[in-house]
C-alpha positions as CSV (number, residue, x, y, z in Angstrom):
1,X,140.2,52.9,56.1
2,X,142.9,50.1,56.9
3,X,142.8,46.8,57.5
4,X,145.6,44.1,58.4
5,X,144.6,42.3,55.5
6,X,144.8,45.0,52.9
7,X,148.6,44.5,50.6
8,X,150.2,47.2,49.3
9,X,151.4,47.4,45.1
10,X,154.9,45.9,45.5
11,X,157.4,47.2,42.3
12,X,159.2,44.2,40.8
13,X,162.8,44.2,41.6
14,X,163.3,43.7,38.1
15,X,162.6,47.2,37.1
16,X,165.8,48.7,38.4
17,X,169.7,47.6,38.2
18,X,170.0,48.4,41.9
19,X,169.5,46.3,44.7
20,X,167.3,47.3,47.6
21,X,170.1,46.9,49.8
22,X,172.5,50.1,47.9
23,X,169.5,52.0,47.8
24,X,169.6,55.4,49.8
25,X,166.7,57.3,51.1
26,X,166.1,61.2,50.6
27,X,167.8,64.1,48.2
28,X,167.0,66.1,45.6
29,X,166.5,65.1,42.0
30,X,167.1,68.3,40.0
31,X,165.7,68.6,36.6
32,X,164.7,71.0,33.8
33,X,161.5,72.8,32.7
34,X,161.2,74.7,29.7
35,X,158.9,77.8,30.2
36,X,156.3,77.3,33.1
37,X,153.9,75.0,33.2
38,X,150.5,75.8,32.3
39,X,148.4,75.3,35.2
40,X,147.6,72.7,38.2
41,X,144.2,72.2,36.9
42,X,144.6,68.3,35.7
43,X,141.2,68.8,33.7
44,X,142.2,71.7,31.9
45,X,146.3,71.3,31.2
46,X,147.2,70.9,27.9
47,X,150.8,70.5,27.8
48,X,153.5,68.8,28.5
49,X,155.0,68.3,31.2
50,X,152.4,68.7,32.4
51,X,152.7,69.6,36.6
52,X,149.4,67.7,37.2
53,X,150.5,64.7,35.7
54,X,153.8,64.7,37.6
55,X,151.5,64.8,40.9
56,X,149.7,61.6,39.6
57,X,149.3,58.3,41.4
58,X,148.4,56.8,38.0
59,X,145.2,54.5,37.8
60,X,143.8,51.3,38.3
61,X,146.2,49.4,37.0
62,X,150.0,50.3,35.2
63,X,151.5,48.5,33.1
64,X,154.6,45.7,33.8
65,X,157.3,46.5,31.1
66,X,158.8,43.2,31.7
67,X,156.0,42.1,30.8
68,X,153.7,44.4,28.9
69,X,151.3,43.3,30.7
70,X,148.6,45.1,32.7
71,X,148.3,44.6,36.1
72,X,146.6,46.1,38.8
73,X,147.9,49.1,40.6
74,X,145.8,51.6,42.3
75,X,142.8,48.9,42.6
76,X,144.0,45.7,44.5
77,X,141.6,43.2,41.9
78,X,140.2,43.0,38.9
79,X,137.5,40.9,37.2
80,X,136.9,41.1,33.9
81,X,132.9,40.0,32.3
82,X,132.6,37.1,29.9
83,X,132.2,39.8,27.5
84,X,134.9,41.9,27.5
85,X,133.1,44.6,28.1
86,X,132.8,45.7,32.4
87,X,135.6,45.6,34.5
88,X,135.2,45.9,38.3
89,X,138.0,47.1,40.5
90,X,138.2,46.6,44.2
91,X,140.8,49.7,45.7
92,X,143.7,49.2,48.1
93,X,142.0,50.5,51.4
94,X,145.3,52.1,52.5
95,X,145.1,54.6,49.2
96,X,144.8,58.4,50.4
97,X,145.0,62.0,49.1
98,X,147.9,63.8,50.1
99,X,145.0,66.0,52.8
100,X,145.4,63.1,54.5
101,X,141.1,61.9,53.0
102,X,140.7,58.5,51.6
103,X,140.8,57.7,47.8
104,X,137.3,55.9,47.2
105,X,134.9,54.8,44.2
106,X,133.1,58.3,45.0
107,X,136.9,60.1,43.2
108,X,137.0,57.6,40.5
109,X,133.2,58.1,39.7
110,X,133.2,62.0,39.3
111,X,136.6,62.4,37.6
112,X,134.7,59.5,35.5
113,X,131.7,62.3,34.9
114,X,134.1,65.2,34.1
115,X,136.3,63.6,31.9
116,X,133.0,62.8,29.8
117,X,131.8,66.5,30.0
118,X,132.5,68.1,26.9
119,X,132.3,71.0,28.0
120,X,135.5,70.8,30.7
121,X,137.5,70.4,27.6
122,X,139.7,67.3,29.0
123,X,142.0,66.1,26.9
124,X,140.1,62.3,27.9
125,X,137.2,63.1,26.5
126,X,137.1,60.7,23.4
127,X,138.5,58.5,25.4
128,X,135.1,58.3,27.6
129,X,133.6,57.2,24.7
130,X,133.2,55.0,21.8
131,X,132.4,56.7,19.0
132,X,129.2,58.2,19.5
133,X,128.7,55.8,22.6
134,X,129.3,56.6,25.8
135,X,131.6,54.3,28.3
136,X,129.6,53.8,31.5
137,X,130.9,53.4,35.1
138,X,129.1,52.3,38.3
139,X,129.9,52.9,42.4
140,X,129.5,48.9,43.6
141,X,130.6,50.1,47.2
142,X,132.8,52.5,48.9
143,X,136.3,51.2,47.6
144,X,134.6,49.0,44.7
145,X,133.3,50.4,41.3
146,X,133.0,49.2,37.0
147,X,133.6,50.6,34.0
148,X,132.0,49.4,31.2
149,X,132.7,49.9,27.3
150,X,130.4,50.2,25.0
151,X,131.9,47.4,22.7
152,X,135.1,44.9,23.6
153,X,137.9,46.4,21.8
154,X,141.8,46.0,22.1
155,X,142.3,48.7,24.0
156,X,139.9,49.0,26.6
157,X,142.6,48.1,29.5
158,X,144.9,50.5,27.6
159,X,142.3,53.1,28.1
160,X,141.6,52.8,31.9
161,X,145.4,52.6,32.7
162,X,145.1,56.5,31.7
163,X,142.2,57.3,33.7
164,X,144.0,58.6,36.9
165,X,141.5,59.5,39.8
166,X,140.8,63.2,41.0
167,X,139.5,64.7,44.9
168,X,135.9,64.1,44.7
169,X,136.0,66.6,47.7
170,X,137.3,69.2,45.4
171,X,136.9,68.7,41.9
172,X,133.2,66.4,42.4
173,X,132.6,69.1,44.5
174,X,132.5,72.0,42.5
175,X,131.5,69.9,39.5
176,X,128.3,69.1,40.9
177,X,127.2,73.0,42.7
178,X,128.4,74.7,39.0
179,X,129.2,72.1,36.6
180,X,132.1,72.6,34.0
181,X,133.1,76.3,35.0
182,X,133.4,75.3,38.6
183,X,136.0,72.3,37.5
184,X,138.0,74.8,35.3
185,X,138.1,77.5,37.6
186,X,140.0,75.6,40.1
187,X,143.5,75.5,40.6
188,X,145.3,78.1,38.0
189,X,148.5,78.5,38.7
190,X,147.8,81.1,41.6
191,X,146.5,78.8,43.9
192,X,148.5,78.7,46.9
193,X,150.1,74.5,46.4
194,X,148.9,74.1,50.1
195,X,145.5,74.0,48.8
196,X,146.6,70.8,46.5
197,X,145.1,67.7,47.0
198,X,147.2,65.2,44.9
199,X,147.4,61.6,44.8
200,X,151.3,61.0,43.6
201,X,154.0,60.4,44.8
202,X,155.3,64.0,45.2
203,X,153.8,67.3,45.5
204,X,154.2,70.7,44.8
205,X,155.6,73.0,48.3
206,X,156.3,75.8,46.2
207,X,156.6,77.8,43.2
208,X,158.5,81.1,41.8
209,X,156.6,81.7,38.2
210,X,159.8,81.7,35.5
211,X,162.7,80.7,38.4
212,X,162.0,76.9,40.0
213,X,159.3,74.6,40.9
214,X,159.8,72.4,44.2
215,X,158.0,69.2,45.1
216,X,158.0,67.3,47.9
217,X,156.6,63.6,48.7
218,X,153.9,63.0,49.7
219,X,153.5,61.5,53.3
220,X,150.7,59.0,52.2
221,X,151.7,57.5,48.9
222,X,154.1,55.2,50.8
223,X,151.3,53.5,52.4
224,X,150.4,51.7,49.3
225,X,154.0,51.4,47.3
226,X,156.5,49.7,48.3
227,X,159.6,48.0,46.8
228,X,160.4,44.7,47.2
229,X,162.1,44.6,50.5
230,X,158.8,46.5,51.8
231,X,159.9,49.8,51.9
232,X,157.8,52.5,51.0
233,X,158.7,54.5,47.7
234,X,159.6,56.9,46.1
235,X,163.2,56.9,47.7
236,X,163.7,60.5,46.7
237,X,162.3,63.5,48.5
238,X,162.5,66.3,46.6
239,X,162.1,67.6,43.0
240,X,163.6,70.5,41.6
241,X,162.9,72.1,38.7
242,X,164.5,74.8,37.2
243,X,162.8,76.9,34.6
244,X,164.7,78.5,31.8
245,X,163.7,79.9,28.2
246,X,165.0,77.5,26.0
247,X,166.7,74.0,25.0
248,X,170.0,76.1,24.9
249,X,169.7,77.3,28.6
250,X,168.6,73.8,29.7
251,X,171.9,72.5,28.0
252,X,174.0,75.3,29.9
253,X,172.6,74.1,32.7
254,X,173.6,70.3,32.5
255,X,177.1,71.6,31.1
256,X,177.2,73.3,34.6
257,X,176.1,70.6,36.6
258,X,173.0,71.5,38.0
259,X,170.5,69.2,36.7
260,X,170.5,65.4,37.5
261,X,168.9,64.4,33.9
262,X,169.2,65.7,30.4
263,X,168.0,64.5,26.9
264,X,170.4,65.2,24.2
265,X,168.5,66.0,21.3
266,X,171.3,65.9,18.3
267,X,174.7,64.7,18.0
268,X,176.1,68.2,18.8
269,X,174.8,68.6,22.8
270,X,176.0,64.4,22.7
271,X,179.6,65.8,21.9
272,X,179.6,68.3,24.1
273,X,178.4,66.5,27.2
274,X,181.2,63.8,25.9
275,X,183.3,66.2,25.8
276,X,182.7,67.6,29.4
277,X,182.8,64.6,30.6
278,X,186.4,63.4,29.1
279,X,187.6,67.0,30.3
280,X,186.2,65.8,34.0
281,X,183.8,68.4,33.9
282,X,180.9,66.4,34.2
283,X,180.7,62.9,35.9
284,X,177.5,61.8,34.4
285,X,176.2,58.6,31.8
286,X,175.3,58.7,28.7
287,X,173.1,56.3,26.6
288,X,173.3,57.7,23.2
289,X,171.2,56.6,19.8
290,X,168.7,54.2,21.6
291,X,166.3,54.0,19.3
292,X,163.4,56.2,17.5
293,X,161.2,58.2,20.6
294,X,157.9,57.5,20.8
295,X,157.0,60.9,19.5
296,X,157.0,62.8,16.4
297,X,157.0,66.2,15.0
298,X,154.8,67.4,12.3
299,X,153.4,69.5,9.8
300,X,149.8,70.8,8.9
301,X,148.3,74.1,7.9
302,X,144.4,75.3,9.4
303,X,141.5,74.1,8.0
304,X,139.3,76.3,9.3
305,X,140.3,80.1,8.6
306,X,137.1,81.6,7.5
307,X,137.9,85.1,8.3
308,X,140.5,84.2,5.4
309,X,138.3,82.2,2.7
310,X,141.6,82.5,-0.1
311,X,143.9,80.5,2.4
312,X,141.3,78.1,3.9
313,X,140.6,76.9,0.1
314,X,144.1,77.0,-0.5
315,X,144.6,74.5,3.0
316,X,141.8,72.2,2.0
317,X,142.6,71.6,-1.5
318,X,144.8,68.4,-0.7
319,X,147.3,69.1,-4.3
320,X,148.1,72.1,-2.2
321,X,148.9,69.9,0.9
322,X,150.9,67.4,-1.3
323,X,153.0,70.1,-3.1
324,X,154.3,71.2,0.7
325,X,154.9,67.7,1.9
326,X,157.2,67.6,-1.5
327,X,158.8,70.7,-0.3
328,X,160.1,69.0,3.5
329,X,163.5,67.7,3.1
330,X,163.8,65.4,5.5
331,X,167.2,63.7,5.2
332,X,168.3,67.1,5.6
333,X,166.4,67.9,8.6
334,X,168.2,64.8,10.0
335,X,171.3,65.4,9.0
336,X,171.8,68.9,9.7
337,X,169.3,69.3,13.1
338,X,169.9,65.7,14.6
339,X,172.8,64.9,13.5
340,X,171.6,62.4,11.8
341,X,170.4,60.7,14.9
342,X,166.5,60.8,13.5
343,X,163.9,59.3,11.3
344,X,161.4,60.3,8.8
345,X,157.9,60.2,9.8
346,X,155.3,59.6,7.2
347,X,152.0,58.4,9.1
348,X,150.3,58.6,12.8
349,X,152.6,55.2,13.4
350,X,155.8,56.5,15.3
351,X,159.0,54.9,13.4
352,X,159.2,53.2,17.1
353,X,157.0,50.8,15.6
354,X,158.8,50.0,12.7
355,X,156.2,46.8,11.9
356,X,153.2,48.7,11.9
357,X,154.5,51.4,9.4
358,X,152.5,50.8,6.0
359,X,154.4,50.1,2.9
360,X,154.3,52.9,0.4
361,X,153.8,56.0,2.5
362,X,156.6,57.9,1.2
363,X,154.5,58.7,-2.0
364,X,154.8,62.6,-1.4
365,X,158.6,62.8,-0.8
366,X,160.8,65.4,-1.0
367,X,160.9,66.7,-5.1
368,X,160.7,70.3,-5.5
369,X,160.2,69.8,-9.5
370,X,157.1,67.8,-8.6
371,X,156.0,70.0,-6.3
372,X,156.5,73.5,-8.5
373,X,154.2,71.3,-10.9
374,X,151.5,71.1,-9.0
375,X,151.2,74.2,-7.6
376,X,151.2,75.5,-11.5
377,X,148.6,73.1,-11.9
378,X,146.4,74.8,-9.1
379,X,147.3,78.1,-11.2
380,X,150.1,79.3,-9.3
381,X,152.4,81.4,-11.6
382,X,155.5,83.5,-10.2
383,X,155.2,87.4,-10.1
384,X,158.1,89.8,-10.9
385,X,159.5,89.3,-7.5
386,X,159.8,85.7,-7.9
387,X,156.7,84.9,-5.2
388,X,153.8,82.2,-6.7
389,X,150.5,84.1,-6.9
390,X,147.2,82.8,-7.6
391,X,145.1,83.7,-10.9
392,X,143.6,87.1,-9.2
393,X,147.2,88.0,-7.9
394,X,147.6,87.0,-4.5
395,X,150.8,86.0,-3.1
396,X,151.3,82.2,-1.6
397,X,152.7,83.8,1.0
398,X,151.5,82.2,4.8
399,X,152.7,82.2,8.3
400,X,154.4,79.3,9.9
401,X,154.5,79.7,14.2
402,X,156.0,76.5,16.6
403,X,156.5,77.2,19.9
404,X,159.9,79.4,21.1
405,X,161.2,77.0,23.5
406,X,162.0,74.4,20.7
407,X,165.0,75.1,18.9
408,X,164.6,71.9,17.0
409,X,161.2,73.0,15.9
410,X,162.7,76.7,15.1
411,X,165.0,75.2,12.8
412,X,162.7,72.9,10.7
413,X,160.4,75.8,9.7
414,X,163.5,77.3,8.8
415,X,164.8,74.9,6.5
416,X,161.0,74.4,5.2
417,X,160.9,77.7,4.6
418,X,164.2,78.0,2.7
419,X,163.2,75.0,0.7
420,X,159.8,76.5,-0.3
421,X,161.2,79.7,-1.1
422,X,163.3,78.1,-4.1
423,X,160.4,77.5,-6.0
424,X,158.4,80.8,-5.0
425,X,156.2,80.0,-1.5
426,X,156.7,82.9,0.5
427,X,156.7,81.7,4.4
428,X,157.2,83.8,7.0
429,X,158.3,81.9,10.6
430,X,157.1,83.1,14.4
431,X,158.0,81.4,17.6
432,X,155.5,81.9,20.6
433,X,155.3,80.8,24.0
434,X,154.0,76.9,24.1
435,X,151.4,77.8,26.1
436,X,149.9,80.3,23.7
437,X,150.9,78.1,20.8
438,X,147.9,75.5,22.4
439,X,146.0,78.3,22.6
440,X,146.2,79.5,19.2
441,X,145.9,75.6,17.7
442,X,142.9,74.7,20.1
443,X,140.5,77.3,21.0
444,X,138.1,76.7,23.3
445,X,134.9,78.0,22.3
446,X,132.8,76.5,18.7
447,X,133.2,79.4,16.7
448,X,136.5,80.3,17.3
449,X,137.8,77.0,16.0
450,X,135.7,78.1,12.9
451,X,138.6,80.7,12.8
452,X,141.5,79.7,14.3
453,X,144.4,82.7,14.1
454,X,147.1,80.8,12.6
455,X,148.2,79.8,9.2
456,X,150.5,76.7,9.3
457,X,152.1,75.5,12.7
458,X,154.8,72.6,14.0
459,X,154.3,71.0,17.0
460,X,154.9,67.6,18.5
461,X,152.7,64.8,19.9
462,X,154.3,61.5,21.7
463,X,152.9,59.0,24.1
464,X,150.7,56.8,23.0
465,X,149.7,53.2,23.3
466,X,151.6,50.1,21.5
467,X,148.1,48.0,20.9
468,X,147.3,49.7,18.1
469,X,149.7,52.3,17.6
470,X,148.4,54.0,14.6
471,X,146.9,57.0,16.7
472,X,144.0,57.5,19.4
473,X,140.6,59.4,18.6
474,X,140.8,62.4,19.3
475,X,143.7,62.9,16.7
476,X,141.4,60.9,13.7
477,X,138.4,62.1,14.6
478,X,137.1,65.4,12.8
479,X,137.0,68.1,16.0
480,X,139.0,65.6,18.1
481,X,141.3,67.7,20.7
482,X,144.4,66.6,18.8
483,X,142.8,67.2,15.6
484,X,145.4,69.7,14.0
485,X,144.2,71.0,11.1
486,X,140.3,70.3,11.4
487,X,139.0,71.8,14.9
488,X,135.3,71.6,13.6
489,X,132.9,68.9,14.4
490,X,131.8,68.4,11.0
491,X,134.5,66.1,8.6
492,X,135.8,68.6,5.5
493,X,136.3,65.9,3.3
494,X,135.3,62.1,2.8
495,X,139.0,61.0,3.7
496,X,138.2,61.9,7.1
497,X,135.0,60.1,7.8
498,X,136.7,56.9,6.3
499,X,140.0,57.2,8.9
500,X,138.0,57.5,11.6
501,X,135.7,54.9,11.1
502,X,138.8,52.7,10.0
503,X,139.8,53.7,13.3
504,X,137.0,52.4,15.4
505,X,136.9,49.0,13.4
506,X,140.5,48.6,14.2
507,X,139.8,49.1,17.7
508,X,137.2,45.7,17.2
509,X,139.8,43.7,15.9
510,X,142.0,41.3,17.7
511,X,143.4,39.6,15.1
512,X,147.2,41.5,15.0
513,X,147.6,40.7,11.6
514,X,144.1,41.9,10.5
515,X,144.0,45.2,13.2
516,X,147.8,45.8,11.4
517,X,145.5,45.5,7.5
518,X,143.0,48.1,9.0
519,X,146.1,50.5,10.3
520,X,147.3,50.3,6.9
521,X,144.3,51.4,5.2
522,X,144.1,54.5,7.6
523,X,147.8,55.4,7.0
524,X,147.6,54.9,3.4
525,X,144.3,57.9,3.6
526,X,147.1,60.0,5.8
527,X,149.6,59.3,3.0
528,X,147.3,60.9,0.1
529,X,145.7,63.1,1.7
530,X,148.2,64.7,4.4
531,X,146.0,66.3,6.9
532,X,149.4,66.0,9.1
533,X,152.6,66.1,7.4
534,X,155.2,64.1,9.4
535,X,158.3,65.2,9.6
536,X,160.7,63.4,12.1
537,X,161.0,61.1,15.0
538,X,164.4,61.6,17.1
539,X,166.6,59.0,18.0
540,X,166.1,58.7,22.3
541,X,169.5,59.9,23.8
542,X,169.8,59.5,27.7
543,X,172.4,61.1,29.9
544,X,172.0,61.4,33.7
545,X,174.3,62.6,36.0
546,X,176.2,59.9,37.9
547,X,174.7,60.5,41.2
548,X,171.7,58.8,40.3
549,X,171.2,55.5,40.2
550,X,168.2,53.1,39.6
551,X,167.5,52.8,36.0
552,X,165.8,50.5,34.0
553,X,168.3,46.8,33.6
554,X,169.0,46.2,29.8
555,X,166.0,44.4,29.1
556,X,163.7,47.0,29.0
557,X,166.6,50.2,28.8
558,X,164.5,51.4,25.4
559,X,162.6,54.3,24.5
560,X,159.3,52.8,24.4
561,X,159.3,52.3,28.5
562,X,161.3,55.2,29.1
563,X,159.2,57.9,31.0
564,X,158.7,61.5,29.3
565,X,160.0,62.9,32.7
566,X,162.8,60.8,34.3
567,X,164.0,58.9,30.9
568,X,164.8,55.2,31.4
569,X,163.9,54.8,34.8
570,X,161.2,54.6,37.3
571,X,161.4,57.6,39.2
572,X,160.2,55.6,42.3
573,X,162.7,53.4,42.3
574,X,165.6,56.0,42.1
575,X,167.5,57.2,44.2
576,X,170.6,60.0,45.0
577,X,173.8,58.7,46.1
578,X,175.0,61.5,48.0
579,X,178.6,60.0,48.9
């Protein structure tokens, strides 16, 4: 349904260094995907990229990085009750599916009812609620609706900018005629992409499993984005991606010129695309050292292992958890896998957000001395072949798996396990697939995250909001989705219950400087009590072939707007000069 009256989202010209008037229509942006992706199921992906999110209008309302503001984006209003608590939208009537179907309350309401659904496994599911209450949402009409919170907290707006809509027609439908196993049997990654309804601004046309994905835009999303001189957007018609096994393949291929974008990840691939392009082998840009990423790698070893009772005691005992944190060396992680382009990481606060990081977190620091001490304190003693075994013999001996793509990752278990080995931990390093590497962290059903099939693991979370940056609740919350080392409902330790309920009163607080005393707290029980060891936070390093144009103006050129996918730029404001 249309009407004459009905305005489309216009993007601020100030998000983009070009003018409307240079702008080009059409091309193909060509880009980079390690592995494939996981599925086109948006409820059940767990990764990222993630292909469903690339195929994502985005929600009710975005937020202006000139700003920081929120403002409304899929809906064309917003009110907001005296109490903080219910917000009602009112949808731009030109907003359609790519089938052609209009985008109504009736899509945001179900995809409301399966996020909630425990038992579909989304990765917004504590985000539905707050703690143990549930957020509530009501149809007011056919393109009107609310949301309301169980409490007024800080980031309630935060929360509904990530809450992107799904086909009612499709994913309602086979929600309500067999509830959570209808929702996650749809769309595997065998589904013909015709059948995709999608909301974005591209789609997927086709896909070769392990060569290239294509997308193509979507007819419709123009209707309801356009720039500021009024045309529709994105500019660009096609995305390409290539897929490849590793980060040294996806280098090769921007050395070669066949990707558009790249992120330089140490100062080794920065020299070598410098290089390339002095030799006028490449003619591309390069933003180096831009400041820490809004992402992290870390550290933690699996709570719950009760096929193995020895190691689960040995991963709960928190001096055993301290004694490894002493054992990361992690000026030279940066220094010999970034480069030194990185930063150490010692809470849920990304160094990005330098302000928030509490004083005094560093208390479990690299010291190999120390950390030999207290592992003879737990009655660790060194056999004749130079391995630490417990009091009844058994080796401290343990697995360490991150996912094969990541050579960054590869190399930090390595230099972990190195350092351990001086002073007699026996680890043994495996790199699987990033897919199975979810699989193996978070499985699905109750009792097999009782027994998870891992020892220790490194993997990488980023994102986030900047309200209160100190984490989101399914990472603090005991059986949380993100939860790394406990997957159980029930908290293994009192440390737990406090940071989680920490949490939740620091989503109540709207006093900075108080919410910032609260964040504290919670990282100070990370600090002790390591249930994730951070390790590093990269330095954001840009480079983008010169071709394509439309990035962010200087202003807001910084890693905390750029976009996991396209860097710093909004993809729907680039565009391909093809001269």
């Amino acid at each position: 349904m249309s009407t004459s009256l009905a305005a489309p989202y216009v993007h601020p010209a100030d998000e983009t260094v070009s003018k409307p008037s240079e702008v080009k229509m059409g091309g193909t942006l060509r880009l980079i995907q390690l592995k494939d992706f996981d599925t086109y199921n948006p409820f059940t992906s767990q990764g990222r990229p993630s292909l469903p999110e690339l195929q994502d209008a985005g929600g009710l309302i975005r937020t202006n990085p000139n700003t920081g503001d929120y403002e409304p984006y899929m809906s064309d209003k917003m009110t907001i009750s005296k109490d903080g608590r219910t917000f009602t939208f009112t949808l731009r009537p030109e907003l359609k599916w790519s089938d052609g179907q209009a985008i109504t309350a009736d899509d945001f309401i179900s995809t409301f009812q399966i996020y909630a659904d425990e038992k579909v496994g989304s990765n917004l599911y504590s985000y539905m609620y707050e703690g143990d209450k549930k957020v509530t949402w009501k149809k007011l009409g056919n393109l009107s609706l609310s949301i309301t919170f169980p409490a007024r907290t800080v980031q309630n707006l935060e929360t509904i900018s990530y809450l992107s809509p799904y086909p009612d027609h499709v994913f309602g439908a086979a929600y309500r005629s067999k509830g959570a196993d209808g929702v996650k049997a749809l769309w595997d990654l065998k589904t013909d992409p015709k059948d995709l309804v999608i909301s974005g601004p591209w789609k997927v046309e086709r896909y070769a499993l392990g060569e290239r994905v294509v997308l193509t835009k979507n007819k419709f999303y123009g209707e309801w984005n356009k720039d500021s001189a009024g045309r529709a957007v994105p500019y660009i018609t096609n995305l390409q991606y290539n897929i490849v096994p590793d980060q040294n393949a996806a280098l090769a291929q921007y050395l070669a010129g066949n990707l558009d974008i790249y992120a330089p990840s140490n100062r080794d691939q920065l020299s070598q695309i410098a290089d390339a392009k002095k030799g006028g082998k490449l003619n591309v840009e390069v933003a180096a050292n831009v400041g820490p990423l809004a992402s992290v790698d870390m550290l933690y070893f699996n709570m719950n292992k009760s096929s193995d009772p020895v190691k689960q005691t040995w991963f709960r005992d928190k001096r055993f958890r301290q004694a490894m944190s002493m054992l990361v060396n992690k000026e030279a992680m940066i220094d010999q896998i970034l480069g030194g382009f990185g930063f150490a990481a010692w809470t849920s606060v990304y160094p990005l957000y330098k302000d928030w990081v509490a004083p005094n977190v560093d208390k479990y620091k690299y010291n190999p001395t120390a950390a030999a001490k207290l592992l003879a304190d737990m009655g660790f003693k060194k056999g004749k072949d130079g391995v630490l075994q417990d009091s009844k013999g058994r080796k401290l001996s343990f697995t360490l798996i991150t996912n094969s793509e990541n050579n960054r990752r590869q190399q930090i278990a390595r230099l972990f396990a190195d350092e351990a080995k001086k002073v007699g931990v026996d680890i043994k390093t495996n790199f699987i697939p990033f897919n199975q590497l979810l699989d193996t962290i978070g499985p699905e059903s109750d009792a097999a995250k009782l027994d998870r099939k891992f020892d220790a693991a490194i993997s990488g979370i980023g994102g986030g909001g900047f309200i209160n940056p100190v984490g989101v609740a399914s990472m603090l919350q005991c059986g949380g989705d993100l939860n790394n080392y406990n997957s159980s409902k029930k908290c293994i330790a009192p440390w737990e219950t406090q940071m989680y309920n920490l949490y939740l009163q620091s989503r109540k607080e709207f006093d900075i400087n108080k919410r910032k005393a609260i964040a504290n707290r919670i990282q100070a029980l990370q600090a002790e009590n390591l249930g994730n060891i951070y390790l590093l936070s990269q330095s954001g390093h840009f480079s983008w072939d010169s071709r394509l144009k439309g990035e962010y103006p200087k202003k807001i050129f910084t890693t905390l707007w750029a976009d996991s996918y396209f860097g710093p730029r909004n993809a729907l404001l680039s565009w391909i000069d093809e001269k």
